[in-house]
C-alpha positions in Angstrom: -35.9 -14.7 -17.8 -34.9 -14.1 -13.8 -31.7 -15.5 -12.1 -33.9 -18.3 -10.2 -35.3 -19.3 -13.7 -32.2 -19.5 -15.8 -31.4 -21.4 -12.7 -33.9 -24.3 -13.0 -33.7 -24.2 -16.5 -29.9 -25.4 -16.3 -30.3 -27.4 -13.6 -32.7 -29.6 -15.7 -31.0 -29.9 -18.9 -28.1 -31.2 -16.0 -30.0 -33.6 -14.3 -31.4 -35.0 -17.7 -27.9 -36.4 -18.8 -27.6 -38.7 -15.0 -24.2 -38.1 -14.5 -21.2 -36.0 -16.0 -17.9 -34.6 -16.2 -17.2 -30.9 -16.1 -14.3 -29.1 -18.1 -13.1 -27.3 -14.9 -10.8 -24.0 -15.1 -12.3 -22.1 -12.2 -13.6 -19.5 -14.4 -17.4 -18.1 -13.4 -18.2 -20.2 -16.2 -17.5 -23.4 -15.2 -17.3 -22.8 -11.6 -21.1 -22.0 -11.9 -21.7 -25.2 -13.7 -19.5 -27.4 -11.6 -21.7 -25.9 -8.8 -24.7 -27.1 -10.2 -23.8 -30.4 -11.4 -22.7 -31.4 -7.6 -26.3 -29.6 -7.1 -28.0 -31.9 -9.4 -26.2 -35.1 -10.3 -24.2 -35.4 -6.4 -21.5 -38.0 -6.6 -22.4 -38.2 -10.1 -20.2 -35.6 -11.4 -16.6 -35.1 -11.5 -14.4 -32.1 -12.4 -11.3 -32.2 -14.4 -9.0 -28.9 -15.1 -7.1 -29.9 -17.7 -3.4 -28.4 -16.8 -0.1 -27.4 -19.4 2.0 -24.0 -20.2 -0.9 -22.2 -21.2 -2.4 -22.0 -18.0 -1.3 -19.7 -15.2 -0.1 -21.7 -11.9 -2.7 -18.7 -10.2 -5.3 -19.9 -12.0 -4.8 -23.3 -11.0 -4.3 -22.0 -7.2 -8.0 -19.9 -7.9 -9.5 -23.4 -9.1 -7.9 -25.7 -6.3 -9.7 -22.6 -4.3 -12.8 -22.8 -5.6 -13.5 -26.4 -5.6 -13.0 -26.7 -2.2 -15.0 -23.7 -0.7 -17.7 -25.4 -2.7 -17.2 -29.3 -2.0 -16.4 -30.1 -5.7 -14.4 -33.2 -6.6 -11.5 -31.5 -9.0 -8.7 -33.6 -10.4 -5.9 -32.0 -12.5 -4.8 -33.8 -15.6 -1.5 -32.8 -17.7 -2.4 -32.7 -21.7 0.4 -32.0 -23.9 -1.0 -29.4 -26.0 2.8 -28.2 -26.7 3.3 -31.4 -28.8 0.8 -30.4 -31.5 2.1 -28.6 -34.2 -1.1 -27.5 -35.8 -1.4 -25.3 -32.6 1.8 -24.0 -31.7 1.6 -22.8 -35.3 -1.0 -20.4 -34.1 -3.0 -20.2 -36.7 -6.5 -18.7 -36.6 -8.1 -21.9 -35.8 -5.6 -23.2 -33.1 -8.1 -23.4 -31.0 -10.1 -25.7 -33.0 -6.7 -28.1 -32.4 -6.2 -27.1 -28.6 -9.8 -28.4 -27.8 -9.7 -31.4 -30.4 -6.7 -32.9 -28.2 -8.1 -31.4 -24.7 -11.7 -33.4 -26.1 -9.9 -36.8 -26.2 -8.6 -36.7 -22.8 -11.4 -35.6 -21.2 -13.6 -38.4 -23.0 -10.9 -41.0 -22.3 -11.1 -39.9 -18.4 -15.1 -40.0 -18.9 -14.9 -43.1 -19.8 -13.2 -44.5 -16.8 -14.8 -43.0 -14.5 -18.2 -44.2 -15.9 -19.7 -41.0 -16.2 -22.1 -40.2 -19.5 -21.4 -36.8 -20.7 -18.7 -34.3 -21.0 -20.5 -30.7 -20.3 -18.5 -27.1 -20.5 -19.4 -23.6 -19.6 -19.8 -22.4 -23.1 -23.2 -20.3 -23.4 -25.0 -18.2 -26.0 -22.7 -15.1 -25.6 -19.7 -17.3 -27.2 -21.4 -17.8 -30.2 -21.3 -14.4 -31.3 -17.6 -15.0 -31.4 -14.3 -16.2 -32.9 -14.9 -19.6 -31.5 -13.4 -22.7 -33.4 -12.9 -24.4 -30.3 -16.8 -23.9 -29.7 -16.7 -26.7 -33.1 -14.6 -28.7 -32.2 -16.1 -29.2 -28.6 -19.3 -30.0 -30.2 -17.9 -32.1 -33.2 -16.4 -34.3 -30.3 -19.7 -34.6 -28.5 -18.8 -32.6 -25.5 -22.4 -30.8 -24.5 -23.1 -27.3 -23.3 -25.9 -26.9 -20.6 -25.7 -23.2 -20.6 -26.0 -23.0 -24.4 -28.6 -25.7 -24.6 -30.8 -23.4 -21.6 -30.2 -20.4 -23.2 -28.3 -18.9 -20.6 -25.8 -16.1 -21.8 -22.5 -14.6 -20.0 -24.4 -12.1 -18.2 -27.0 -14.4 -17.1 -24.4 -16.8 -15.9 -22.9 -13.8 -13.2 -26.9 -13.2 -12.4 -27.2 -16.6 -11.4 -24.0 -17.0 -9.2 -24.9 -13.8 -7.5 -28.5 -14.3 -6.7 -27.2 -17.9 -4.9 -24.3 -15.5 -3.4 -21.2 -17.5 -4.8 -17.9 -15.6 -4.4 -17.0 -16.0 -8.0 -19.7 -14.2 -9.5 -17.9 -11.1 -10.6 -14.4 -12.9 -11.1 -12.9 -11.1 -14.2 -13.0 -13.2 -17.5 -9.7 -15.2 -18.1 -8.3 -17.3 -21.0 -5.3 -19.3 -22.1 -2.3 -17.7 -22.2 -1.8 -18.6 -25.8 -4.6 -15.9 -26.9 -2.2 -13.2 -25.9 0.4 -14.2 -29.3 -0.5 -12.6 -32.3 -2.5 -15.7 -34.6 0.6 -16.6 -37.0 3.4 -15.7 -34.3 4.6 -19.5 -32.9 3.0 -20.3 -29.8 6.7 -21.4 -27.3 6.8 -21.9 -23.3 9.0 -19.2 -23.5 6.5 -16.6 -24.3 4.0 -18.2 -22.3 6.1 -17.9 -19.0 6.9 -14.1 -20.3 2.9 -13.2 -20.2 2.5 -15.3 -17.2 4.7 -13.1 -15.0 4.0 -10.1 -16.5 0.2 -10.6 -16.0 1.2 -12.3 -12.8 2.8 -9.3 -11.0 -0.1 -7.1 -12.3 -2.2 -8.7 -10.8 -0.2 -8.1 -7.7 -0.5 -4.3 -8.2 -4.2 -4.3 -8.1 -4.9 -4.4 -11.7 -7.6 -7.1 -11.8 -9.0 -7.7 -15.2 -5.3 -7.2 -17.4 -3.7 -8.6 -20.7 -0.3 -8.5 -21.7 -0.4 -9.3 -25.3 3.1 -10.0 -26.5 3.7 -8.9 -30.1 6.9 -10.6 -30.2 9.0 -8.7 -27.7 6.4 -6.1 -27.4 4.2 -6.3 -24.6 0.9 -4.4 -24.9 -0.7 -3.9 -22.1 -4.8 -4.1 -21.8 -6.8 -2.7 -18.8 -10.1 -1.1 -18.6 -10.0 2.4 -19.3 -10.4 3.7 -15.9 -7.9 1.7 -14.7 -5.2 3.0 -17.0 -4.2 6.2 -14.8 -3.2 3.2 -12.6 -0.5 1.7 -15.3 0.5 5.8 -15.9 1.5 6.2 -12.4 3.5 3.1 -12.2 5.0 3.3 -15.5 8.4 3.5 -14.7 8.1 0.4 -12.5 6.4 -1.5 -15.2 8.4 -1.1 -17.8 11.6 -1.9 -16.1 9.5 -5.1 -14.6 8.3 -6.2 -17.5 11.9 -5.5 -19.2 13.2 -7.9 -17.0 10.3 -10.6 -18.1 12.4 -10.2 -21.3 10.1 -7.6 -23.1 12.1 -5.2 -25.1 9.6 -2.7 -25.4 5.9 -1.6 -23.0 3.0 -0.9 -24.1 -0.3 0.2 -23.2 -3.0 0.0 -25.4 -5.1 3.3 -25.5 -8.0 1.2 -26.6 -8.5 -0.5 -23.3 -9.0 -4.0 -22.5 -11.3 -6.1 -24.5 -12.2 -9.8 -24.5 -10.5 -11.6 -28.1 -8.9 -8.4 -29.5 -6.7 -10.7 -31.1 -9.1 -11.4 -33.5 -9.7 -7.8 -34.4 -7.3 -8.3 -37.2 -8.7 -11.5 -38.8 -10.6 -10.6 -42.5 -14.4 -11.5 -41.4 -13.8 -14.6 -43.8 -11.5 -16.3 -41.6 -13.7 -15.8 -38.6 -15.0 -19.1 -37.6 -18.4 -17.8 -36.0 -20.6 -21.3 -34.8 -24.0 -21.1 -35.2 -25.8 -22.1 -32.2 -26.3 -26.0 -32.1 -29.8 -27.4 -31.8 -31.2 -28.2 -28.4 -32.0 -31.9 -28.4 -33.0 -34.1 -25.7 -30.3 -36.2 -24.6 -30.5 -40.1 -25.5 
């Protein structure tokens, strides 16, 4: 199916639900649906980037950005995710945890606003995935237009292009607390380590980039062909990065790719959702 398809497709499963509040991060994800939501439901739909230490202050700056080159109505809400032992654990399901508490403040803020549905920027290409989150979302009734119109990653960056939105090739991001080892505890302090780190570079030029902190080993992801760029700066990084509090740098010959975290889980610990049914809404 084309761009201008996928398009009408999402934008009806949108309209059907008369009103709703987006899970905002400023990723193409939900920037895309955000987009369509205004485009559909108008003063009907509200966006809400839920804020705490495990996301960057720059992507909050690229989401403030974003909503208003586009006209959307964003509010920022603090949710103490950091209280929750059952995620700052880290265990393979933390997510599952992190989006059970993230669900109930987005419902309760749903609620006063008047607004019927809760929708995220989850599609088909997260379901082939490491995705407890994906079940909790859905356990808590939040619904997934992409998902429900079939619309996978790819096809999400087809559609933003085709309409000529900025974000449309915006590298992939996610929470800071993917970059700890599942089992290692989840503390502000690390999360402020990988936040500079990734922070300043980002600043070098180094667009899509993980710092994976194995304790006080940082190991550093970038696309292959980039990594002749982390080579020639080597010295700089490491004696940055040092200074971030890592003991030792990295970089990972492997190259950057999305979850690698989850590279060492045993395939029986993998929580893979199936694809929910696509039902009508009520």
């Amino acid at each position: 199916m084309d761009a201008p398809a996928l398009r009408k497709r999402t934008l009806e499963k949108i309209a059907a639900r008369g009103s709703m509040l987006v899970a905002f991060s400023g990723g193409v994800d939900s920037s895309l649906l955000a987009v369509l939501a205004k485009e559909a439901l108008g003063d009907r739909s509200h966006c809400v980037l839920l804020d705490s230490p495990v996301v960057p202050r720059e992507a909050i700056k690229e989401a403030e950005a974003i909503a208003r080159d586009y006209g959307l109505t964003l509010e920022i809400l603090p949710v103490a995710v950091m209280e929750d032992g059952r995620f700052t654990k880290n265990p393979a399901e933390r997510c599952y945890w992190c989006k059970k508490n993230s669900a109930a403040a987005l419902r309760k803020r749903a609620g006063e606003l008047g607004l019927a549905c809760i929708a995220d920027g989850i599609n088909v290409s997260d379901t082939g995935e490491h995705r407890p989150g994906l079940v909790a979302s859905t356990e808590e009734g939040i619904v997934h237009p992409f998902l429900e119109a079939g619309v996978t990653k790819e096809g999400i960056r087809e559609i933003a292009k085709a309409a000529g939105y900025s974000f449309w090739d915006k590298p992939s991001a996610a929470c800071l607390s993917s970059r700890i080892p599942y089992g290692e505890e989840i503390t502000t302090k690390k999360l402020g380590m990988i936040e500079k780190a990734e922070e300043y570079l980002h600043k070098k030029g180094l667009r899509q980039v993980r710092v994976r902190a194995h304790s006080t080993i940082a190991r550093i992801e970038v696309p292959k062909e980039e990594m002749h760029q982390v080579l020639d700066m080597h010295d700089e990084i490491a004696g940055t990065l040092r200074g971030f509090g890592f003991s030792y740098v990295t970089l990972d010959l492997g190259g950057y790719r999305s979850g690698s975290m989850d590279e060492v889980l045993d395939p029986s610990a993998r929580n893979i959702p199936k694809k929910p049914e696509t039902r009508s809404p009520t």
